[in-house]
PyMOL commands that place a pseudoatom at each C-alpha (Angstrom):
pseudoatom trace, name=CA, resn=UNK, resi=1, chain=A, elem=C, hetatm=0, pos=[-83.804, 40.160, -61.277]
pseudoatom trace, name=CA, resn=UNK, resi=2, chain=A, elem=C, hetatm=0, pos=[-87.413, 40.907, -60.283]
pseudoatom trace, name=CA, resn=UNK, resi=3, chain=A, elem=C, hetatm=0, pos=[-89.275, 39.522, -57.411]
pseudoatom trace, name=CA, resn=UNK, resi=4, chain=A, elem=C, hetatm=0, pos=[-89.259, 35.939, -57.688]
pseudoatom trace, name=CA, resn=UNK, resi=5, chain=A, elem=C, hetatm=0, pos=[-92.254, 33.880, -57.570]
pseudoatom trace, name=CA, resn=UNK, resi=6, chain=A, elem=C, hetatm=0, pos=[-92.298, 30.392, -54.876]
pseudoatom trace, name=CA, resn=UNK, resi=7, chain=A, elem=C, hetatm=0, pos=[-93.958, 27.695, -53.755]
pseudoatom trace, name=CA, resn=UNK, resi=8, chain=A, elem=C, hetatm=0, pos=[-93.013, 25.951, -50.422]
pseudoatom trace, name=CA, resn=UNK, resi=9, chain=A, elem=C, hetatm=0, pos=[-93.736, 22.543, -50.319]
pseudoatom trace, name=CA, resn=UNK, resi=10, chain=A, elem=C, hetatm=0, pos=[-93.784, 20.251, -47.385]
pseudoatom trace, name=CA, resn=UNK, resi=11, chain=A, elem=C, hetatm=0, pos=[-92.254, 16.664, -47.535]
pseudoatom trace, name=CA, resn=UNK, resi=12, chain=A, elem=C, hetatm=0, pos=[-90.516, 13.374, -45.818]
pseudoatom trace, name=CA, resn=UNK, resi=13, chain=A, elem=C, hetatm=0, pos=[-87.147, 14.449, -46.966]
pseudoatom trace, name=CA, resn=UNK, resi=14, chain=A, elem=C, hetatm=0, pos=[-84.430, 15.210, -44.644]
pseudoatom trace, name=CA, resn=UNK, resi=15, chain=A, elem=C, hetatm=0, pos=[-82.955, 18.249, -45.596]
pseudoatom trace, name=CA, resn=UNK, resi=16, chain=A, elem=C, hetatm=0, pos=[-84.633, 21.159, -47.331]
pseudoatom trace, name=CA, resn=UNK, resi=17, chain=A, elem=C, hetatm=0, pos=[-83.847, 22.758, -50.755]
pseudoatom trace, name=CA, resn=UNK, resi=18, chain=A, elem=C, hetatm=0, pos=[-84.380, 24.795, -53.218]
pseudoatom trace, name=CA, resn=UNK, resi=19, chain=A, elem=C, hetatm=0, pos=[-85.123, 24.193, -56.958]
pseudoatom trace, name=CA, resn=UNK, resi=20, chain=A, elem=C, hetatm=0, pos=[-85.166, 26.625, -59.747]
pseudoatom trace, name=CA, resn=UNK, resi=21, chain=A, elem=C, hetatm=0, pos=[-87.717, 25.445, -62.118]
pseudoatom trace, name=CA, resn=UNK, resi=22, chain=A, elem=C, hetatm=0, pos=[-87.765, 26.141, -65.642]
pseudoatom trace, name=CA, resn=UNK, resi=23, chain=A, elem=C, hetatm=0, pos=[-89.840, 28.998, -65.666]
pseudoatom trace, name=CA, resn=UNK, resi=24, chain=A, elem=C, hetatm=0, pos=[-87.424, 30.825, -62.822]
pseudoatom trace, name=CA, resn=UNK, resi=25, chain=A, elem=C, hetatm=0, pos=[-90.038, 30.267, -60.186]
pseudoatom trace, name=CA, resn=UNK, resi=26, chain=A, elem=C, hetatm=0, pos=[-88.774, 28.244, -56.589]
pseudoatom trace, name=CA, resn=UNK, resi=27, chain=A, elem=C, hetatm=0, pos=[-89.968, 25.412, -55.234]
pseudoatom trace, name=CA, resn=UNK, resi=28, chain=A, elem=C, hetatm=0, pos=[-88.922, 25.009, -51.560]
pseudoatom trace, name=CA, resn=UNK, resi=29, chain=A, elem=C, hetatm=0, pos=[-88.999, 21.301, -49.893]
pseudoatom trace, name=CA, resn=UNK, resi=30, chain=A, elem=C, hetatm=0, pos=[-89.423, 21.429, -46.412]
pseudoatom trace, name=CA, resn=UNK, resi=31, chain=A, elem=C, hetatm=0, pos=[-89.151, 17.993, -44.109]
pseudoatom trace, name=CA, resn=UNK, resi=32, chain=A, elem=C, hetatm=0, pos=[-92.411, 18.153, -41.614]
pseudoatom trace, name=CA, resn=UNK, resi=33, chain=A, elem=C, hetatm=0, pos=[-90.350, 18.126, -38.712]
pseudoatom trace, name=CA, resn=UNK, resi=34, chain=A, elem=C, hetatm=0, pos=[-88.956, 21.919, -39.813]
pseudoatom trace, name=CA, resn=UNK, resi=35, chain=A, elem=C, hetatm=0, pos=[-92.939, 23.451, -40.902]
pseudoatom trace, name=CA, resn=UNK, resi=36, chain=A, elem=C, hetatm=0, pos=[-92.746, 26.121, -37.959]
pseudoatom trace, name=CA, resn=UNK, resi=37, chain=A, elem=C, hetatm=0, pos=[-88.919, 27.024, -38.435]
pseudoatom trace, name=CA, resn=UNK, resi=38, chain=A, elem=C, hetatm=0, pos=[-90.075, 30.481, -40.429]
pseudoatom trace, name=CA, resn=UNK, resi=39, chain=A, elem=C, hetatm=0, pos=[-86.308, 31.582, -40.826]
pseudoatom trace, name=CA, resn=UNK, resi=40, chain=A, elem=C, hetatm=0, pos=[-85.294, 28.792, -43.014]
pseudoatom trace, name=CA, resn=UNK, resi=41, chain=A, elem=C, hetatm=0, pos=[-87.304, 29.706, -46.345]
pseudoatom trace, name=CA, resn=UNK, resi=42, chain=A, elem=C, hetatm=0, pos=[-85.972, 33.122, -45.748]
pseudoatom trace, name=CA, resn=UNK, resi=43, chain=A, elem=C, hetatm=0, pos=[-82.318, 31.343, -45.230]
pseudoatom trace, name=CA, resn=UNK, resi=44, chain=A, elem=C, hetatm=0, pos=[-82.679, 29.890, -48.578]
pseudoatom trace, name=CA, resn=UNK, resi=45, chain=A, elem=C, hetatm=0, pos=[-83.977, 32.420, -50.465]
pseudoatom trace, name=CA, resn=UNK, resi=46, chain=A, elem=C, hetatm=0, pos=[-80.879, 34.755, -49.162]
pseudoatom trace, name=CA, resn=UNK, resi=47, chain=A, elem=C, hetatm=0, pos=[-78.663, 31.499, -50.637]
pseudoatom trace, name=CA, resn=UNK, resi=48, chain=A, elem=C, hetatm=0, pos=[-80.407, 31.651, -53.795]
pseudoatom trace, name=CA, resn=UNK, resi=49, chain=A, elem=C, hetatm=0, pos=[-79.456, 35.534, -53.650]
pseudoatom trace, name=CA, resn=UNK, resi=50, chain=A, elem=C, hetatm=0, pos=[-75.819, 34.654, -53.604]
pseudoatom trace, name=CA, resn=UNK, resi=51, chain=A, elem=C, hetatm=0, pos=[-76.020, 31.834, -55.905]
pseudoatom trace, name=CA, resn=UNK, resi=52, chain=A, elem=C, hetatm=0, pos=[-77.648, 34.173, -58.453]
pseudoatom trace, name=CA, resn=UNK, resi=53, chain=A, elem=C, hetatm=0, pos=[-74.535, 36.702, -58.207]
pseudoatom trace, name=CA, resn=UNK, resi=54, chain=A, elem=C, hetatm=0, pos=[-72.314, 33.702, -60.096]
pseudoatom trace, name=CA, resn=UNK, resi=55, chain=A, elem=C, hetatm=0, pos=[-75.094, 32.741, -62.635]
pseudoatom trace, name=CA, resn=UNK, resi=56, chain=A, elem=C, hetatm=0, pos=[-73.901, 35.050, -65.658]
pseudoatom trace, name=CA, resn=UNK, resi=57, chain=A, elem=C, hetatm=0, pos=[-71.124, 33.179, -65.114]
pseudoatom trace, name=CA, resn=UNK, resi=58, chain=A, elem=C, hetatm=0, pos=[-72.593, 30.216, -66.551]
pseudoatom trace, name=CA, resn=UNK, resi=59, chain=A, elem=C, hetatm=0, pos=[-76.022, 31.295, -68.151]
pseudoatom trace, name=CA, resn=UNK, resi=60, chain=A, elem=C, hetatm=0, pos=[-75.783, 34.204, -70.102]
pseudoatom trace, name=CA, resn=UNK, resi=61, chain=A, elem=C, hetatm=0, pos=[-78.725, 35.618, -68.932]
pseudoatom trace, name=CA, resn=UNK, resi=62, chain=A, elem=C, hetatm=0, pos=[-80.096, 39.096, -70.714]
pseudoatom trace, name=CA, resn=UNK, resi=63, chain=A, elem=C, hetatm=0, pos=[-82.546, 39.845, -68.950]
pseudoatom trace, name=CA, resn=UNK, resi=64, chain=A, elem=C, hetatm=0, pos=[-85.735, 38.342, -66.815]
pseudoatom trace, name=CA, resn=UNK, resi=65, chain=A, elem=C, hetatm=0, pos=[-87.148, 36.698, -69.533]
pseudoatom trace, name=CA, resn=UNK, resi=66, chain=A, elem=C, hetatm=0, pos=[-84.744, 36.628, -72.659]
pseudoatom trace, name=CA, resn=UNK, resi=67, chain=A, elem=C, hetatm=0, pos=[-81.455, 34.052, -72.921]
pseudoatom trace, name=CA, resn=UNK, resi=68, chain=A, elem=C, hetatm=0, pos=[-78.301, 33.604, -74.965]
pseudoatom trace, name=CA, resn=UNK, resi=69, chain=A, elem=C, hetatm=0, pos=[-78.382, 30.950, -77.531]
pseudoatom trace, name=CA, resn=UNK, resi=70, chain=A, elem=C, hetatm=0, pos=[-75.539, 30.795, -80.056]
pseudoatom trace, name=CA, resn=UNK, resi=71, chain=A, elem=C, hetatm=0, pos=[-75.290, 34.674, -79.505]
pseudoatom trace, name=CA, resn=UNK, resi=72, chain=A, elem=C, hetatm=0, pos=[-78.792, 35.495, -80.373]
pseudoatom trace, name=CA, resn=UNK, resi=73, chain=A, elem=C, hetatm=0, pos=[-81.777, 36.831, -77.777]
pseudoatom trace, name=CA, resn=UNK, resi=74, chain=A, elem=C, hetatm=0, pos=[-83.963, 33.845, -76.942]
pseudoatom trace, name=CA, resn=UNK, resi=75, chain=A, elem=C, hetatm=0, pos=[-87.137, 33.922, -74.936]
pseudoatom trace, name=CA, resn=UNK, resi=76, chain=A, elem=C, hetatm=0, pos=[-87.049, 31.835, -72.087]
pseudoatom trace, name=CA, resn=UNK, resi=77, chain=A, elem=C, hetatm=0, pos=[-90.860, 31.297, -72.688]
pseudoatom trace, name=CA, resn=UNK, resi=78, chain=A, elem=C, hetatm=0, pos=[-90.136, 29.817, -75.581]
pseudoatom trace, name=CA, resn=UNK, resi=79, chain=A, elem=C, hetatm=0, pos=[-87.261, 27.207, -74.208]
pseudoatom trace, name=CA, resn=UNK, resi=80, chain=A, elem=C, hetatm=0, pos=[-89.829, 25.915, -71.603]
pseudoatom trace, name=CA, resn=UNK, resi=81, chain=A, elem=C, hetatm=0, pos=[-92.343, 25.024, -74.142]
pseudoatom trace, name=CA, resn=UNK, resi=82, chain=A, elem=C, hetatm=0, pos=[-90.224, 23.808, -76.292]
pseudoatom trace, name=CA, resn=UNK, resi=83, chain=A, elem=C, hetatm=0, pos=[-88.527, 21.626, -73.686]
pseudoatom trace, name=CA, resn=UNK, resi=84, chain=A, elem=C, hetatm=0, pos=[-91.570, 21.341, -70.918]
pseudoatom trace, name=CA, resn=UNK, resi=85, chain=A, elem=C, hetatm=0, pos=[-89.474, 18.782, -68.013]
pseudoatom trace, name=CA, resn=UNK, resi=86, chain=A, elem=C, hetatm=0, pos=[-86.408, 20.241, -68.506]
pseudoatom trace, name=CA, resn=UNK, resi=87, chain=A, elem=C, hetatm=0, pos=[-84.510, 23.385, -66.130]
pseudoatom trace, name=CA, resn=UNK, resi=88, chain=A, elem=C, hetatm=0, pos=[-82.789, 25.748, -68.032]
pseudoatom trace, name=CA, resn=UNK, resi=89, chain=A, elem=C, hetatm=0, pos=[-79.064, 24.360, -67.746]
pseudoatom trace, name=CA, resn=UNK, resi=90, chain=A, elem=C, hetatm=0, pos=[-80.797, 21.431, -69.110]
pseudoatom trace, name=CA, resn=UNK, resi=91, chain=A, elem=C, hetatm=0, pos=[-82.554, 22.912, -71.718]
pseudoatom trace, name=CA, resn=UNK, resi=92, chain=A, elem=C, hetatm=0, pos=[-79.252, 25.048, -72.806]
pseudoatom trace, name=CA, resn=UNK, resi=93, chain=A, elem=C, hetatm=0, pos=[-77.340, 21.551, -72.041]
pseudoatom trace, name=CA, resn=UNK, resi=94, chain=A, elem=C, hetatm=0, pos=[-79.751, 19.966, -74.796]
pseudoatom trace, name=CA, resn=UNK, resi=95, chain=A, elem=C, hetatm=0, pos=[-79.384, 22.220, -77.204]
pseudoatom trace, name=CA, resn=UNK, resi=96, chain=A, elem=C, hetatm=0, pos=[-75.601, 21.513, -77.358]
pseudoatom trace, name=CA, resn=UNK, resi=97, chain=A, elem=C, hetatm=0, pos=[-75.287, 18.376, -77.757]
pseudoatom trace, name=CA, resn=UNK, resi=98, chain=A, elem=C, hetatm=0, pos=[-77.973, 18.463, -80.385]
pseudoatom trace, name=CA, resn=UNK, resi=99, chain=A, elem=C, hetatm=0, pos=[-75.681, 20.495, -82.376]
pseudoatom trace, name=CA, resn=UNK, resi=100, chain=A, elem=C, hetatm=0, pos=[-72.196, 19.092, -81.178]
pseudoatom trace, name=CA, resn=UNK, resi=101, chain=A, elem=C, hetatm=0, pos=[-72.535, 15.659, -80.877]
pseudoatom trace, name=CA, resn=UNK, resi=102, chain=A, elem=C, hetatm=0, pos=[-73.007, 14.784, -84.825]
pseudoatom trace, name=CA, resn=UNK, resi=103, chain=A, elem=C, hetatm=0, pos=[-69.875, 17.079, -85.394]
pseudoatom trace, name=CA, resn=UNK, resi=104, chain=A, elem=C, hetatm=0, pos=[-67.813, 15.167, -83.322]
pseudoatom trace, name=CA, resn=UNK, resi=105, chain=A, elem=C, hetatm=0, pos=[-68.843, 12.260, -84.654]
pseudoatom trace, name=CA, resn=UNK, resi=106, chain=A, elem=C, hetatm=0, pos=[-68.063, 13.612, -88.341]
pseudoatom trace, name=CA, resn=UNK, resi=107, chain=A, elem=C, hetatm=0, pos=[-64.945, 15.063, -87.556]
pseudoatom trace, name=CA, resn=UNK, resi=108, chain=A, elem=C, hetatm=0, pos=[-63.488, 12.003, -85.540]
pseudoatom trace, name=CA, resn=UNK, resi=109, chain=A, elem=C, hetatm=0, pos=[-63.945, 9.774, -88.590]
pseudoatom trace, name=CA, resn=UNK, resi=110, chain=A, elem=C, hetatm=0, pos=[-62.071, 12.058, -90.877]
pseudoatom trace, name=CA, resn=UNK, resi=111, chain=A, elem=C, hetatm=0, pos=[-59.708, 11.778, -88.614]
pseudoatom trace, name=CA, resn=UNK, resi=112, chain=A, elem=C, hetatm=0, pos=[-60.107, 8.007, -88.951]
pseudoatom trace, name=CA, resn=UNK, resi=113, chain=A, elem=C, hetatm=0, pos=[-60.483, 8.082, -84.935]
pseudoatom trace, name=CA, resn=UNK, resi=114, chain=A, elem=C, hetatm=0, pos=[-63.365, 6.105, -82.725]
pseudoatom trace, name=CA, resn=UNK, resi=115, chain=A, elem=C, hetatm=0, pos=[-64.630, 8.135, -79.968]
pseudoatom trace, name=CA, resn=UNK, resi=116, chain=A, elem=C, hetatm=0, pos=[-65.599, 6.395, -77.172]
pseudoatom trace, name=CA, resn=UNK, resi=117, chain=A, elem=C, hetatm=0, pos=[-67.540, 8.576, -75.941]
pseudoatom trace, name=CA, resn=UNK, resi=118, chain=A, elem=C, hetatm=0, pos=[-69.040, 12.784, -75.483]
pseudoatom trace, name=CA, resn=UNK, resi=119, chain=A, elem=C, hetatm=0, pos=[-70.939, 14.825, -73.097]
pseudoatom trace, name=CA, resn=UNK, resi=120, chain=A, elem=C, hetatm=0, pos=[-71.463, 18.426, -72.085]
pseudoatom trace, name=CA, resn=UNK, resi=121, chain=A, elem=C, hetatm=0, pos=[-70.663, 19.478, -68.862]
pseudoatom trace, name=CA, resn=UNK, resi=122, chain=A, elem=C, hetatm=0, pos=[-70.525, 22.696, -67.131]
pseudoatom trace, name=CA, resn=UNK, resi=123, chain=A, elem=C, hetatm=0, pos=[-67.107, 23.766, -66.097]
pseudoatom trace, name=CA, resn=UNK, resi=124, chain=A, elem=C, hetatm=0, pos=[-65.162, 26.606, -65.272]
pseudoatom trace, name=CA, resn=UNK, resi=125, chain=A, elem=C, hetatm=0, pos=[-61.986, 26.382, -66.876]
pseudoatom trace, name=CA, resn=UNK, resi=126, chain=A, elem=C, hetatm=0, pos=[-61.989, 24.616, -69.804]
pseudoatom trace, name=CA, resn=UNK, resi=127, chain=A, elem=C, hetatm=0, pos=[-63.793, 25.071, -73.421]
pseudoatom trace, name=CA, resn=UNK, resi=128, chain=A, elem=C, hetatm=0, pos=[-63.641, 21.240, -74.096]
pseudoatom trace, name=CA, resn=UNK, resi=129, chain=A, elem=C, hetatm=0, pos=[-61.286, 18.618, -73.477]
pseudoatom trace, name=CA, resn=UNK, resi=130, chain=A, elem=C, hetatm=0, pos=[-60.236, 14.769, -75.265]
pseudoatom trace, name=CA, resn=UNK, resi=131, chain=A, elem=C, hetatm=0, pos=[-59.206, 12.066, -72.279]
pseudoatom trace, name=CA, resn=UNK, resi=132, chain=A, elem=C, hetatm=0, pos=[-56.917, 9.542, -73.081]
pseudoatom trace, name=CA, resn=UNK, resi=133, chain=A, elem=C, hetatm=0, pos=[-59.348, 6.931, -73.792]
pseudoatom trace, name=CA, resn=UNK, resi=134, chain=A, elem=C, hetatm=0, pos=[-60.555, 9.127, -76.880]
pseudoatom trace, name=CA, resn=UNK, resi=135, chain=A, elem=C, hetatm=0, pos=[-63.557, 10.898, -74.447]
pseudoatom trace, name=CA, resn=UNK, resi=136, chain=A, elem=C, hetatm=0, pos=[-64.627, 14.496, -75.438]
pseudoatom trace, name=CA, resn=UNK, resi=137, chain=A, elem=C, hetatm=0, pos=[-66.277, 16.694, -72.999]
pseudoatom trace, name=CA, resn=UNK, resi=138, chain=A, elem=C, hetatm=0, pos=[-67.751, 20.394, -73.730]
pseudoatom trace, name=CA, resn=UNK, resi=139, chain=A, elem=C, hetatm=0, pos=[-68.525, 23.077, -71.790]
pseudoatom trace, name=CA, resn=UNK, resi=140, chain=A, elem=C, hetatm=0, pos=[-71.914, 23.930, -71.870]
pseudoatom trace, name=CA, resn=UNK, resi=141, chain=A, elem=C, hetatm=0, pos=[-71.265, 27.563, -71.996]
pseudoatom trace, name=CA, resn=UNK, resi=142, chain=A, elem=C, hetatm=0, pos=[-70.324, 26.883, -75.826]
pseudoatom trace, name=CA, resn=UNK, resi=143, chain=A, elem=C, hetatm=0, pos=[-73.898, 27.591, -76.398]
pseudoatom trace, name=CA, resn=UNK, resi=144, chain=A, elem=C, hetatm=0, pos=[-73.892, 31.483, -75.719]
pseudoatom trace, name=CA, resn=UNK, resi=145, chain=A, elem=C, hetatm=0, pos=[-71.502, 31.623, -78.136]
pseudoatom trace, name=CA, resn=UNK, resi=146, chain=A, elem=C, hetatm=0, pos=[-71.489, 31.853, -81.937]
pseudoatom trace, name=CA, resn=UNK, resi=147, chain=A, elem=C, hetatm=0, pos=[-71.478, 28.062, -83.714]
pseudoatom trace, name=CA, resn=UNK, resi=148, chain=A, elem=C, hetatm=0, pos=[-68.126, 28.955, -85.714]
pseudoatom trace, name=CA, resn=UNK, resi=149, chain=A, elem=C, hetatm=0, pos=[-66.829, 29.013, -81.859]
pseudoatom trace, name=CA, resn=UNK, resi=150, chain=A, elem=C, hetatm=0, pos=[-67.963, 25.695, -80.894]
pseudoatom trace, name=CA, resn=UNK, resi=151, chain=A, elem=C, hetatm=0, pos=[-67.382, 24.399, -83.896]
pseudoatom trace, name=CA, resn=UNK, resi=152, chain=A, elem=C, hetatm=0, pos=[-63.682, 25.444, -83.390]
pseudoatom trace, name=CA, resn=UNK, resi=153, chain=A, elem=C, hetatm=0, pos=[-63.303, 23.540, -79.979]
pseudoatom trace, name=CA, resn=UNK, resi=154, chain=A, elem=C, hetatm=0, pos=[-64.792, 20.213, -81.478]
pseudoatom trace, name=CA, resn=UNK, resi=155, chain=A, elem=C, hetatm=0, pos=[-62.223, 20.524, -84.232]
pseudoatom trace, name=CA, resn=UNK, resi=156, chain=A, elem=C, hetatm=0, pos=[-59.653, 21.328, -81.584]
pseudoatom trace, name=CA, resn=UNK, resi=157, chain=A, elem=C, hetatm=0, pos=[-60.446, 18.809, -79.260]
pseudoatom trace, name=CA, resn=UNK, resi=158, chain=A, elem=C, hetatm=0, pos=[-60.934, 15.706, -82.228]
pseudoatom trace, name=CA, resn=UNK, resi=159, chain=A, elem=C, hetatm=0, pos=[-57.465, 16.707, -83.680]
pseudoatom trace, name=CA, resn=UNK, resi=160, chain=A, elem=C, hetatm=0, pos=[-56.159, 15.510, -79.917]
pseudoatom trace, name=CA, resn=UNK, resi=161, chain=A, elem=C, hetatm=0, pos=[-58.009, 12.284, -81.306]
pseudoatom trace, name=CA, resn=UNK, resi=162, chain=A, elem=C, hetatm=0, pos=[-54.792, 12.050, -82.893]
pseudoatom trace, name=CA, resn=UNK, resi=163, chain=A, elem=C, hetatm=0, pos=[-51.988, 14.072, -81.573]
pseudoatom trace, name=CA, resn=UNK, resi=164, chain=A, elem=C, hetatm=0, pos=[-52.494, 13.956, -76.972]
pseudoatom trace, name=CA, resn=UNK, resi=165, chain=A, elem=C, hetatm=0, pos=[-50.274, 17.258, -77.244]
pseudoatom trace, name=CA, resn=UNK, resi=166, chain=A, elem=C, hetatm=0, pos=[-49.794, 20.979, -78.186]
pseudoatom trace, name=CA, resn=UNK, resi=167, chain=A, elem=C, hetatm=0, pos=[-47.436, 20.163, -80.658]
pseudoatom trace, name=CA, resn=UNK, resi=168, chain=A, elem=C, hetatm=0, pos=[-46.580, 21.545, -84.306]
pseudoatom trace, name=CA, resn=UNK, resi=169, chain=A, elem=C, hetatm=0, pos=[-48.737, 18.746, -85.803]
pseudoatom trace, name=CA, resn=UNK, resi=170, chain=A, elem=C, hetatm=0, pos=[-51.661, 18.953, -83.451]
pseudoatom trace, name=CA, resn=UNK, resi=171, chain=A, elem=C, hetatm=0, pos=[-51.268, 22.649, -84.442]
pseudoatom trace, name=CA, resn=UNK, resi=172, chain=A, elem=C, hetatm=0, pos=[-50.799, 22.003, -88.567]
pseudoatom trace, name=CA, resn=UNK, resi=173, chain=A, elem=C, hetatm=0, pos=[-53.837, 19.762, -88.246]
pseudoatom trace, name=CA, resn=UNK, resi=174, chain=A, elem=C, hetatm=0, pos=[-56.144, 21.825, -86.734]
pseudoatom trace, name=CA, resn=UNK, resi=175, chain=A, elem=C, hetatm=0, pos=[-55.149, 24.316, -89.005]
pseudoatom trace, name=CA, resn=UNK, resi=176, chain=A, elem=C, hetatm=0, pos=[-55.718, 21.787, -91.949]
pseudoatom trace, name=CA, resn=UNK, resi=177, chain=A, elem=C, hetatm=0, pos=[-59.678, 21.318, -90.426]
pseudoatom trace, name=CA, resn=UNK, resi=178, chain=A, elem=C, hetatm=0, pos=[-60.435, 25.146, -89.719]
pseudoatom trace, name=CA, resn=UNK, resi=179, chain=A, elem=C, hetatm=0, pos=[-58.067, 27.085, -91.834]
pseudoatom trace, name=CA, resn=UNK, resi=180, chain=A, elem=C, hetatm=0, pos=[-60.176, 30.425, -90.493]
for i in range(1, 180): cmd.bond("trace and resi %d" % i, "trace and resi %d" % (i + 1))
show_as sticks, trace
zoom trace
């Protein structure tokens, strides 16, 4: 990534931080009592550095200024205009649940199932998952990918709406709902 832009920013806080804001530029909080420590805005920056390494990891970034949302090239530009208070895993975040949230809904009552409740999250390991109290999470990442993807994990995750297992009838009903 290029040269990033920053803006230190002294406060009553006790710790400092950093914070990406939408546009990729850093705001650094620094408590008073630290204003002539000159190593620690270099400290975090060089933790932002290594942060940034696991990033494509989570954001499928394409460059400095373009995105991936449901595998096409989005400006980033664009994102923070269209959603002006939010940061980008917020923005991406959004734009999931926008899409996911009425499917679930849909698909749970065809199942003839309640859910009691659905968020996006972002984790490592899983695409989705269904608790046992009828929950569904989703994994943020979802949005880099094609919809017919996502839509696949809401389908696979409301059939264990009905069937908590891996079995041949969890199996035969998601097959029934997504027969591609």
């Amino acid at each position: 990534m290029a040269t990033q832009q920053y803006t230190v920013e002294y406060t009553n806080n006790k710790h400092a931080y950093l914070k990406v804001q939408s546009d990729w530029s850093f705001l650094i909080r620094v408590p008073y009592r630290l204003k002539n420590d000159v190593s620690l805005v270099d400290d975090l920056l060089q933790r932002w550095k290594k942060l940034q390494k696991r990033i494509p990891d989570r954001i499928q970034v394409l460059s400095d200024t373009h995105v991936s949302v449901w595998w096409e090239s989005i400006d980033r530009r664009i994102l923070s205009q269209q959603f002006p208070i939010y940061t980008l895993l917020q923005t991406l975040e959004h734009i999931l649940t926008e899409y996911a949230q009425p499917l679930v809904y849909a698909f749970a009552s065809q199942l003839w199932k309640k859910v009691y409740g659905f968020w996006v999250n972002d984790v490592r390991r899983k695409w989705g998952s269904c608790t046992h109290d009828d929950r569904i999470m989703l994994n943020q990442s979802l949005v880099h990918f094609p919809k017919k993807y996502a839509e696949y994990v809401i389908i696979h995750e409301c059939c264990h709406l009905v069937h908590k297992n891996h079995s041949k009838s969890f199996r035969n009903l998601v097959q029934k709902l997504c027969p591609d």
